[in-house]
Steps between C-alpha positions, in 0.01 A plus 500: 500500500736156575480168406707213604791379298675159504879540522759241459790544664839315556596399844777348562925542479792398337402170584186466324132601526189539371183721368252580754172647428356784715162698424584897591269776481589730190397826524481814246823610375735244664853376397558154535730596777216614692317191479826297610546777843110377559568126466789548741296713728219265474564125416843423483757755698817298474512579107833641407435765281783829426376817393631869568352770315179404329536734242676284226832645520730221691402199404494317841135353431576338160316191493362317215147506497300275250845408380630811372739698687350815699490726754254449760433845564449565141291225431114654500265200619237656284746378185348199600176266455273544839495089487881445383710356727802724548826314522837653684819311511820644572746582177609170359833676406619510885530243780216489738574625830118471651157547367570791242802587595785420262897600533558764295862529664583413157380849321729736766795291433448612118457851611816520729714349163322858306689785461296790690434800288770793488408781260733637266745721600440809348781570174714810461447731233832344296333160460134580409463848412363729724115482650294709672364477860141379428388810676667724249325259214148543617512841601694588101161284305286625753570841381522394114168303563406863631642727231341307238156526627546848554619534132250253372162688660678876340578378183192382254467131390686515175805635707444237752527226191811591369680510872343240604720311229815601650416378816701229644344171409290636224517429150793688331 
């Protein structure tokens, strides 16, 4: 079942702006990104607004909402009061482009200046000591792991005590 919700959202640019209020109809289960698509769809379709996956993994709808920095398609209208009014600005920590959109140019300039990952090149035997192949590793404990059930269900449990000591990572 739905209700209406008062948003208040930015408008405006790197000029200046201001908070507009907008009732949208909430319904179960929706993100506030949901509820700005509607207002966009609905009221107000000029609203600059970025989003790409909706899943909370890029970052592109990072607004702040109630003053707190957020994603909008994280954001669960239900964490909110039925009568609250829900404020989004853009992040106060980038320059406004329009609406909610801010210039984040800022954050793939950082990235470029990061060394991308290279994994280790793997060490001859002189410098480290030799190592197995990890498929020689699992298949030699799987075996052990195997041997010593086999030995533990033919032996009784007294037996099974005193090897059981001797085991690697067992008391002495």
């Amino acid at each position: 079942m739905g209700y209406n919700a008062c948003l208040r959202v930015w408008r405006g640019d790197d000029g200046g702006g201001e908070l507009r209020d907008f009732t949208v109809e909430v319904n179960e289960g929706e993100v506030v990104l949901d509820v700005i698509h509607r207002l966009q769809q609905t009221q107000t379709p000029d609203l600059a607004v970025r989003w790409n996956c909706k899943a909370g993994k890029c970052g592109s709808c990072s607004a702040e909402i109630n003053g707190r920095p957020r994603l909008m398609c994280m954001t669960r209208m239900s964490t909110f009061a039925e009568d609250e009014v829900v404020t989004v600005t853009p992040l106060r920590t980038f320059p406004v482009i329009r609406d909610l959109v801010t210039d984040v140019s800022f954050n793939y300039e950082k990235a470029r200046e990061i060394p991308s990952f290279a994994p280790p090149r793997i060490c001859s035997r002189a410098s480290t000591g030799w190592r197995r192949p990890m498929s020689s590793a699992h298949r030699s404990s799987a075996s052990a792991l195997s041997a010593s059930c086999a030995r533990t269900s033919a032996t009784s449990s007294a037996t099974t005590r005193k090897t059981s000591r001797h085991l690697p990572g067992r008391g002495s």
